[in-house]
N, C-alpha and C positions, 0 to 999 in steps of 0.2 A: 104764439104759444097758447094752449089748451089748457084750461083748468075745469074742466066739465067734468072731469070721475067719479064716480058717486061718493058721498062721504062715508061709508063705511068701508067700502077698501081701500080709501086714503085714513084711516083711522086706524087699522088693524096690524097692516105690515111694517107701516114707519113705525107705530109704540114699540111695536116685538123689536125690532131692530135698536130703536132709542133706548130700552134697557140695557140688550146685550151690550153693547157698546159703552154705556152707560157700568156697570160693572167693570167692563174689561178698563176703565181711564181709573175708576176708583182703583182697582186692584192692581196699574202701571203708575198710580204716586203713591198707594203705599210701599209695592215694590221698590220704586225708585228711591224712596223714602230709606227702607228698610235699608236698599245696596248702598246710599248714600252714608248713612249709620255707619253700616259693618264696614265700609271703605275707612273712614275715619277712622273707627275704633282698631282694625287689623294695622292700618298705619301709624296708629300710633302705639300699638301693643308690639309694631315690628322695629320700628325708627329708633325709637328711645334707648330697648336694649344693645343695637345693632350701633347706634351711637358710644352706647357704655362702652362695647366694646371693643370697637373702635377707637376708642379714646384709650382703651387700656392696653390693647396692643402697643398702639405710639407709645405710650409710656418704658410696655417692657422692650420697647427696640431701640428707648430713648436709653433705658439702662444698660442695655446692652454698648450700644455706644459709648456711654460717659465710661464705664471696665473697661472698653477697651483703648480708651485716652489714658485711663487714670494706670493700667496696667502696664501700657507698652514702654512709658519713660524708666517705669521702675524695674523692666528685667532688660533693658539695654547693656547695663553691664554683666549681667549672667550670661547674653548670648557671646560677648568679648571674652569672657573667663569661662566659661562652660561651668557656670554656678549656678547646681542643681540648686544646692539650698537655699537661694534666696528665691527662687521661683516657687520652691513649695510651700514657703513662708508666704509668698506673695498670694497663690492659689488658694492654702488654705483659709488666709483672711477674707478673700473675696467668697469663699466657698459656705461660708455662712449663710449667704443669701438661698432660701430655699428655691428661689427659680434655678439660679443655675445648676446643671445637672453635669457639662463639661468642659476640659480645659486643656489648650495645649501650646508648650511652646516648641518650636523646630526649628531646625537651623538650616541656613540657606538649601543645604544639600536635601532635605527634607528629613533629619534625622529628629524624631525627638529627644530635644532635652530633658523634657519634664512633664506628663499629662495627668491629667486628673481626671477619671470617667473615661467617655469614650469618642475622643471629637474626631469628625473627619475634616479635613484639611479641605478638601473640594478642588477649586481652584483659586486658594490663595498664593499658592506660589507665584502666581504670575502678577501681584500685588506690585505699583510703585512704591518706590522708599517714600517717605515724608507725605501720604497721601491720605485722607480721610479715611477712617474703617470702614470696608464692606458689612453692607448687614442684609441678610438673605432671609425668607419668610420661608421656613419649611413646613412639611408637614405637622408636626409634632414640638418645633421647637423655634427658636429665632438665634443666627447662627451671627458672628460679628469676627472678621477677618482683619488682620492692621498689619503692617508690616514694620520690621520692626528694626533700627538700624544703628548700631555702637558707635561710639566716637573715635574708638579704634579700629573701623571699619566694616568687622562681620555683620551679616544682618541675615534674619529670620521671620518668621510668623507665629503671630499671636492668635490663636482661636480658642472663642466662647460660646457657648451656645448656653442659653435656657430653655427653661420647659415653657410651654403655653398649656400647661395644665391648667393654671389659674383661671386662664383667660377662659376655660371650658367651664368649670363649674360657675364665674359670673355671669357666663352666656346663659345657664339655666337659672340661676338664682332671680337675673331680673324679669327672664319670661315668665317667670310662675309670677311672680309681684304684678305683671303688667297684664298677665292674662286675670287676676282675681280683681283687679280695676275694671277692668274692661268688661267683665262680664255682667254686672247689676247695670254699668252705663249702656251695654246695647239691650237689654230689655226695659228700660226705662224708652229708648228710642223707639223701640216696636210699639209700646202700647202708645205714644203721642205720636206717632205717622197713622198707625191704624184708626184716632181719631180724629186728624185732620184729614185725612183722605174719604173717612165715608161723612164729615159734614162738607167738603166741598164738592164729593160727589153727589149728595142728593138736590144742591142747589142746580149744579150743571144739568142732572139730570131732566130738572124742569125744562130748562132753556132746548136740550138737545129733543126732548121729546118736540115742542112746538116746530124746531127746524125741521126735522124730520117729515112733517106734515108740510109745511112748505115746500120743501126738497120734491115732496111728491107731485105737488101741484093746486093744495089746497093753503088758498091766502084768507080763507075764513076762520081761522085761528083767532081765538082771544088774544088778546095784548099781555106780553109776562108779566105779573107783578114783583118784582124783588125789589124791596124799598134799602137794601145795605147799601155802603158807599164804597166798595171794595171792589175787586176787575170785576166779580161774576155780576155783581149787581151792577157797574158802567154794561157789561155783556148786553143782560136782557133788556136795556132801556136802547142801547144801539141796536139790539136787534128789532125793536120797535120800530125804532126810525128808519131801518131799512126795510121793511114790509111798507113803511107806506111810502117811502121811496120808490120803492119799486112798480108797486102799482103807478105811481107818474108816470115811473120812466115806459113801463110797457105802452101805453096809450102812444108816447113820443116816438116809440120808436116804430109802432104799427105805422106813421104817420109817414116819418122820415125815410124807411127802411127802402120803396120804390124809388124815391129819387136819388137816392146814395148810390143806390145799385148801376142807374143809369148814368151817371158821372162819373163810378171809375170805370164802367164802360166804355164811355169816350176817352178819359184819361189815360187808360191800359193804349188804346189805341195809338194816342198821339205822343207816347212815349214810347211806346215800339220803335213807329214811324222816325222818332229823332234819334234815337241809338242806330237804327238803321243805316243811316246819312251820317252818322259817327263812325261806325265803322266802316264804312267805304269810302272816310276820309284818311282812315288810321292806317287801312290796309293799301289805300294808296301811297301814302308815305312813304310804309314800311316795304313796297314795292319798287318804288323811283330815290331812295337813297343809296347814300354812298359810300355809307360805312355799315358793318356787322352789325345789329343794337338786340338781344335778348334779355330777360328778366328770367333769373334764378329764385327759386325760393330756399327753405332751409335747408329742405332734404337733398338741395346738389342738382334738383329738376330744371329743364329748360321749360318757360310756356309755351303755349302753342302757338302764340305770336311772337314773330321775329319779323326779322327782314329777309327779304328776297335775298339780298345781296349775302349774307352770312350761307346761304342754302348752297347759293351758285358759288360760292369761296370753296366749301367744307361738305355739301352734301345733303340732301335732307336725314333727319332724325325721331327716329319715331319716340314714338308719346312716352310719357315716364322715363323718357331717356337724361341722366345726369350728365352733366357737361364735361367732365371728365371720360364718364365714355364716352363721349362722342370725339372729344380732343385725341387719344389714344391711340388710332388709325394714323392720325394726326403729327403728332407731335409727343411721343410717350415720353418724354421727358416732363417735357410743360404739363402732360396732364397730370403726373404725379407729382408734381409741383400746385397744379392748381388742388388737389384733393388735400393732401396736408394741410396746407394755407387757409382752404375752407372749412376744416375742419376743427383750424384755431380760432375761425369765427365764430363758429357756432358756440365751440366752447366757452367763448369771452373771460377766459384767466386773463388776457392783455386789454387794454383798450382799444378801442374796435378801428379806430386812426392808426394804431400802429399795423395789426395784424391785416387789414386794407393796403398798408404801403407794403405787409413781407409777400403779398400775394405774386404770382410772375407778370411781368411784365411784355412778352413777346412769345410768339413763337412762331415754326418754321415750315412750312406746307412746299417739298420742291422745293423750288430754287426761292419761293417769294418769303417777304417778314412780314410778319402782321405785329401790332402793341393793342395789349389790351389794357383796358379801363375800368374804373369799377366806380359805382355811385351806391352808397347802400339806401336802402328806402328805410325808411321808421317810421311809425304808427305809434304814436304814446312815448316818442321818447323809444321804442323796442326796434330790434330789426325786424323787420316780417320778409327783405327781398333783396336783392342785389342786382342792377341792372348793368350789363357786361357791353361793353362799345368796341368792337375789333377795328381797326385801322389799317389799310394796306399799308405799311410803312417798306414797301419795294426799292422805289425809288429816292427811299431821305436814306436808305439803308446803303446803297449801292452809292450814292454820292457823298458820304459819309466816308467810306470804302477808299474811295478816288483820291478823295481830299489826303486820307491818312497815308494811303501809299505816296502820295504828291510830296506828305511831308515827308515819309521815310526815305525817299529817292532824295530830295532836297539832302536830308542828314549824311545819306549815304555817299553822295556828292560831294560835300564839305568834308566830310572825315578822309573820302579817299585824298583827298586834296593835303589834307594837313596830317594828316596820319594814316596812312594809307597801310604803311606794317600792323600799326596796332588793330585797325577793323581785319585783317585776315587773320591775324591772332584770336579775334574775338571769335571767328567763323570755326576756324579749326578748332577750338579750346572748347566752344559750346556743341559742333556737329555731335560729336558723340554722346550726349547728353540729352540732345533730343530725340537720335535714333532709339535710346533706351525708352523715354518717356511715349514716344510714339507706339513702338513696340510692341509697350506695354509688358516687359520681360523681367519688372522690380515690382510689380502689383501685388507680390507675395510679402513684399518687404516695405512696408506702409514707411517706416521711418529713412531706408535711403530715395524710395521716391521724393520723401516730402525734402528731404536735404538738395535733390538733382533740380527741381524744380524753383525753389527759393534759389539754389546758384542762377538758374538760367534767368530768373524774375532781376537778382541782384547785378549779373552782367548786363544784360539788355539796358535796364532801367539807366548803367554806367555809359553805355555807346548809344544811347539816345532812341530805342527802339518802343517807344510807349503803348503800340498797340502789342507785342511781346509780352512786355510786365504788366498789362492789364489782362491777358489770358494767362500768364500764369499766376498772378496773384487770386486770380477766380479758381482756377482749380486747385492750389493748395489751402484758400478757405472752405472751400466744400470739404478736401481731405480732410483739416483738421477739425469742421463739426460730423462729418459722417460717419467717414476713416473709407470713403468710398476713391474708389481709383477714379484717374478719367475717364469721361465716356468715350461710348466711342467716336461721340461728335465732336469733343474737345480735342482728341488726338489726334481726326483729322484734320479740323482748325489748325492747329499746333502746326502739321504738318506742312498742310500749304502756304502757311503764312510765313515758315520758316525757309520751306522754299524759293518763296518769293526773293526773300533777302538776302539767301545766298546766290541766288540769280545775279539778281542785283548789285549785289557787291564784286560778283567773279567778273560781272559783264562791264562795269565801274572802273574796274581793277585792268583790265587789258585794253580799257581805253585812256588809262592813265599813263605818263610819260615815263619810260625807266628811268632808274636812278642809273646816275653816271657811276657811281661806286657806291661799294657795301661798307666802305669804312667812312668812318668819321674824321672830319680833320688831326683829331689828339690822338686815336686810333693809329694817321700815318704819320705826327709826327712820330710817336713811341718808335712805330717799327723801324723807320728810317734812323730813329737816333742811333737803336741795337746792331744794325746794319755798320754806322757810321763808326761804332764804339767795338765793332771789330768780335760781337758777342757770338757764341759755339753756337755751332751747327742746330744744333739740338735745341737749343733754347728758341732762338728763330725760330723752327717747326713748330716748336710746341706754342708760340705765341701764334704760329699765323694759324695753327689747328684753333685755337682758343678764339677765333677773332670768328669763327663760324659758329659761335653760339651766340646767344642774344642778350645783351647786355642789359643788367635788372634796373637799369634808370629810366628806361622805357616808361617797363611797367609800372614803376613807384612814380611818375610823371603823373600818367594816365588816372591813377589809382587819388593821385592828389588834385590833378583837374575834377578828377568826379564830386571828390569833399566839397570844391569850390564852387562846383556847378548845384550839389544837393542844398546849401545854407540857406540860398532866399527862399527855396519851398518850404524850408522850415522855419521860415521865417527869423533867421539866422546870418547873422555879417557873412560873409566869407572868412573859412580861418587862414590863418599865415601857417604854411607849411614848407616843412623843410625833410629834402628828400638829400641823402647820402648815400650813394650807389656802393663810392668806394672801390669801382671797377669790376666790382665781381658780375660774370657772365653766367649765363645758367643755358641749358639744353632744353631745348622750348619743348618737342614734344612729351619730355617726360613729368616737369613740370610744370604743363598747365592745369591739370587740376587743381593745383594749389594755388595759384594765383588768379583762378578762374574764383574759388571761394575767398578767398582774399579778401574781396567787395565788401563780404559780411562784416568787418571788423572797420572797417572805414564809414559805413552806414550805421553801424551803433556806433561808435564816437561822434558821429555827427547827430544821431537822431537823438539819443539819450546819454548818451557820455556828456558832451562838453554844453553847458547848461545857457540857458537864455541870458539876452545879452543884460535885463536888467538883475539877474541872480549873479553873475559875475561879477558885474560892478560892484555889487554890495561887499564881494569876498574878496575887493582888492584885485582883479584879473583885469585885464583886458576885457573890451566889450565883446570883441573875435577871439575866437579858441585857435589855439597852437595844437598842429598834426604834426607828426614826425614818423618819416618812412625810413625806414633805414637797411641796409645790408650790409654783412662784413664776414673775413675770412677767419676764422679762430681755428688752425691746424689743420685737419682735414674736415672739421664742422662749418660749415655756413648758418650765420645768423639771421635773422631776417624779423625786422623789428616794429610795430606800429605802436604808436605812443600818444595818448591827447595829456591835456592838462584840466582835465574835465572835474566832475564832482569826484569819482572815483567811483568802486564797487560796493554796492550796499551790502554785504557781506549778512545783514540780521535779513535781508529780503529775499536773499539767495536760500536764508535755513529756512525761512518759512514757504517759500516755493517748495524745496526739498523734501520739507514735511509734509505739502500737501501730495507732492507725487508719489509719497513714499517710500522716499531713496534715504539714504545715512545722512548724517551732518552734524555729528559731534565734532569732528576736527577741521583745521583747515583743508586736509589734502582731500577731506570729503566734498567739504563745498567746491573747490574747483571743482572735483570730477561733478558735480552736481549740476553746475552753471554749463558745463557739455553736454548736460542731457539733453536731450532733445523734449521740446516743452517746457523748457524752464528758463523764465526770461526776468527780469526784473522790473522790467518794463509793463504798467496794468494795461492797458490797453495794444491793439494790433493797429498798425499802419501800413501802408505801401512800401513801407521803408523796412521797420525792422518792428519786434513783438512777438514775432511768432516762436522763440527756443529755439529755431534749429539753424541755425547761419553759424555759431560757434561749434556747434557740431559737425557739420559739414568741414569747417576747417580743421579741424583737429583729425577726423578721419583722413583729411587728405596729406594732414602733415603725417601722421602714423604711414601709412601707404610709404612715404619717402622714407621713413625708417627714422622719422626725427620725433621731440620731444616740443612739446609746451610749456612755457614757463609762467606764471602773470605775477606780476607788481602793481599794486594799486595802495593808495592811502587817501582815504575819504577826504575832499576838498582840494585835492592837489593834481590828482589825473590817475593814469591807468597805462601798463606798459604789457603789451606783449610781444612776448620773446620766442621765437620758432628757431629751434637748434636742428641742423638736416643734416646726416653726414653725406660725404660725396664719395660713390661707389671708389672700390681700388682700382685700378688698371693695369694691364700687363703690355710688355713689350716695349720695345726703346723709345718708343716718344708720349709721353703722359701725357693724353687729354682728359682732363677731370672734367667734369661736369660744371662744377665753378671753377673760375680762375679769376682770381685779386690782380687789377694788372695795376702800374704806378697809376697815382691819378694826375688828371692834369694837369699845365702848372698854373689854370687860373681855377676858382670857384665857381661853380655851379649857379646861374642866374636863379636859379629855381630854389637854392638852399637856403631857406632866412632859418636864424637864432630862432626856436621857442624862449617861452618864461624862464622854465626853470630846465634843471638838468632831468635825469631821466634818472630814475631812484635805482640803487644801489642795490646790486644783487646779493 
């Protein structure tokens, strides 16, 4: 560094500079000085009154209020009698007050009874009875609504309004007080900044001029003298000591400055050198491994290091390319799954461990699976990156696959073996249901998809199909946070898998051994007895037409193994059920829909009807809960009965459900229809089993479809009974086949039938 310039043009342009400068710091702390002042003084010339009045509006809204408390009990009986005169009595004693300026009372219909001035009514008609008074800030006035309600019934609206004239002329009364304070205190502030600013600026001014000549290159400067003890004078005593600081330091560094140079000379070098050998250790790695591994940062970007192996899976990707697009080609599903998900991250509303786990986990290139991973990076406790690890999971995918069909062939196996009618019941009852959802020809109708799919989730989950009720319980929780239909991967999912299993079962099914006869032992003895008992022609036909429908004790069988099979996942005894066929037959293709929904009512009795074995115990029950299925002939109605002895219907959970969706619920007949709605469950959480509102809907629609009725009996603590009334079409011609037919029963009891607790409450 050079300090050779002559001392007179290091003398000349630093001073001229050291004034200006000099000036402009005096004349930005008086200024600052000055705005500082006026800041204070304007805030408190604007706060104080803006406080007043402030405070005096609450006041006139506070009176407005207490009128219209103190008014509304006292014309309850004018709005029941249509007494004008005591309203006018009441008006004009209130009317003394000089705010108020209007007054009205009106009866339900919105007629006035009685008004004083000139009140608008607004939208108080749509006021609750017994409800706080509305108070509205207008222009001009403060307006106070109440509704108003007799003991004999009638009910009307109260309105008051005042003036906020007051509140105007205290608005100016306190500005003018606050501006004549205000004004001797900011010239009292101007003239003490203007004289603390030019005595600390002619001190600085010392000091800036000496810098200045320094700054240029002249260290032959006097030494400052300021002997105060205040900053400006610690200033020029530190600036002493760094001139001659400095001069040390220049000689040391003239000294040091060649050999620093030449150290990070070599330094720069042998750091190169070992980054070098770093990354052609990193890039080897990321060359010869065996999974996908890239690093995301905030904005969704891939780096430009990755692995080989991700390139050769998926492709290369050019630079500033977000992972999303690149998945998109890909997998459009997962990418718009990864883009939301990462965009919950960045947001951090959740904690970053949850929104990490909502991220997807898989997805689907061709025939192969990949799972992805995620590690987030942080820096200080922050996220700065996200490192993304894809995995071929092909073959855990495909053996995974194997295993599960293994087991559904297994299940398929065993049912054809012991039940061999009811799994082609199942086939038949569901085909139809998944050609719809396959289809896709109800995607217009969010609410019977979501019913056709909970049936198919609720029958499967009953015949033992668990990879079934895990695809469809995935796609009726998508429908109900999105209201999106299947895709179109899931319906071919759907498809093939369903496939499969009618394969399976058709192919099961013709290698099973036939039955030697369609009847049942009590079946021949009945007919043989009518036969023996010498009974008409007619009756016979009509028995043996009857013996080709399918008897409902099957189904209430099946429907009772399910209860017993669902309890230990609920961690649940098994219940003691008792099924009562009572011989009625039914006509299987026209009534499987309804026994295909059926399910729903046997899986809320077990999931949240009949309550844990240690809440039982306490209410006196059994540790196991009591099912009851039941069928029976009532004239040309068929009954059809499911019964627990459970807690019962929460009946106050049901109104609050109903109010949140919207629907009625002052009466009883409102909350049944409300507990149909689809979405309204009583149950707070969702499970595999039941929560989701639409299983009771589903049955109820399919009991309507037969032309029948819903009944329900429930009494808190004691159980829950539903009753399905169906009538059975008429029929023409000489031999009546009904649809149902009540045959004798037979003459021993049903192994299957045990007592429940108690009886089954009275209609």
């Amino acid at each position: 560094m050079s300090f050779s310039q002559p001392a007179a043009r290091q003398g000349i342009v630093p001073a001229r500079a050291g004034r200006l400068a000099l000036r402009s710091i005096q004349l930005k702390m008086f200024g600052v000085i000055c705005a500082l002042m006026l800041a204070l003084v304007t805030f408190l010339a604007t706060y104080f009154p803006a406080q007043h009045v402030a405070a005096a509006r609450l006041d006139l809204e506070h009176k407005a209020d207490t009128y219209a408390r103190v008014i509304a009990p006292e014309v309850e009986s004018a709005i029941a009698f249509d007494d004008q005169q005591t309203v006018r009595e009441v008006f004009e004693a209130i009317a003394t007050d000089k705010d108020v300026v209007a007054m009205g009372l009106y009866t339900a219909a919105g007629r006035p009874l009685h008004v004083l001035g000139e009140p608008t009514m607004g939208a108080a008609m749509k006021l609750a009875p017994g409800g706080a008074p509305r108070i509205e800030r207008l222009e001009t006035m403060i307006r106070a609504t109440v509704a108003v309600v007799s003991r004999e019934g009638p009910r009307g609206t109260l309105v008051l309004e005042l003036s906020t004239a007051s509140l105007d002329l205290d608005r100016r009364r306190v500005r003018r007080a606050a501006l004549l304070a205000a004004l001797p205190a900011l010239a009292f502030g101007l003239i003490a900044a203007w004289l603390v600013a030019r005595s600390i600026g002619g001190r600085v001014r010392a000091v800036a001029r000496v810098a200045a000549a320094v700054a240029a290159g002249d260290l032959s400067q006097p030494r400052l003298v300021d002997a105060s003890a205040d900053e400006v004078g610690q200033l020029a005593r530190s600036f002493n000591d760094m001139m001659a600081e400095i001069e040390r330091l220049l000689a040391q560094i003239s000294a040091t400055a060649a050999e620093e140079q030449d150290r990070l000379a070599r330094l720069v070098a042998a750091r190169t050198e070992e980054l070098r050998h770093r990354n052609d250790d990193l890039r080897g790695v990321l060359d010869n491994v065996g999974e996908g591994f890239v690093t995301i940062d905030l904005q969704g970007r891939m780096s430009r290091e990755r692995s080989a192996t991700l390139t050769t899976w998926f492709g290369p990707a050019a630079d500033e390319t977000t992972f999303w697009e690149y998945l998109a080609p890909i997998d459009p599903q997962a990418a718009m799954s990864f883009e939301i998900g990462f965009e919950m991250i960045i947001d951090g509303a959740l904690p970053l461990e949850l929104t990490i786990d909502q991220m997807p986990r898989e997805l689907h290139h061709g025939a192969r699976s990949y799972a992805l991973g995620y590690t987030p990076i942080l820096a200080d406790g922050a996220l700065v990156k996200v490192m993304l690890v894809v995995c071929d999971t092909t073959s855990e995918v495909e053996r995974a696959r194997v295993e599960a069909e293994a087991r559904d062939t297994l299940n398929i196996f065993e049912r054809t073996r012991q039940d061999g009618e009811g799994l082609a019941a199942f086939i038949a009852d569901t085909e139809p249901l998944i050609r719809q959802i396959v289809a896709g020809g109800v995607s217009d109708d969010p609410t019977l998809m979501s019913r056709q799919i909970h049936t198919v989730k609720g029958t499967s989950g009953m015949f033992g199909f668990p990879r079934l009720t895990r695809l469809c319980h995935a796609m009726e929780s998508r429908l109900a946070e999105t209201g999106d239909a299947p895709t179109e991967a899931e319906r071919t999912r759907l498809a093939a898998l369903w496939s499969w299993i009618a394969t399976t079962v058709e192919s099961m099914a013709s290698e099973a051994p036939a039955s030697t006869s369609g009847l049942c032992a009590a079946d021949r003895a009945r007919l043989r007895d009518l036969i023996i008992a010498g009974r008409p022609r007619v009756e016979l036909l009509s028995l043996l037409a009857s013996l080709d429908l399918e008897p409902t004790d099957r189904r209430l069988e099946r429907l009772g193994e399910h209860a017993r099979s669902l309890a230990p996942r609920l961690d649940k005894p098994a219940p003691t059920v008792r099924v009562e066929s009572n011989g009625v037959r039914f006509e299987a293709a026209r009534w499987a829909p309804f026994w295909s929904t059926l399910v729903h009512l046997v899986r809320n009795a077990m999931d949240h009807g009949v309550e844990p074995p240690a809440e039982r115990l306490r209410a006196g029950k059994t540790a196991a809960g009591n099912l009851g299925l039941r069928t029976l002939r009532e004239g040309r109605t068929v009954v059809v009965e499911v019964s627990d002895d459970g807690g019962g219907i929460d009946w106050d959970a049901v109104a609050a459900r109903a109010r949140r969706a919207g629907l009625p619920s002052d009466s009883q007949a409102q909350l049944e229809a409300a507990l149909f709605h689809d979405g309204v469950s009583t149950k707070d959480g969702v499970s595999e089993y039941s929560g989701r509102g639409v299983g009771l809907g589903a049955v109820r629609a399919a009991c309507v479809d037969l032309g029948g009725s819903v009944a329900i009996t429930s009494v808190r603590g004691q159980g829950t009974v539903w009753r399905f009334q169906i009538p059975t079409p008429s029929s023409s011609g000489p031999i009546a086949t009904p649809t149902f037919l009540s045959l004798p029963p037979p003459p021993r009891a049903r192994s299957a039938s045990l007592s429940m607790s108690r009886e089954a409450p009275a209609r």
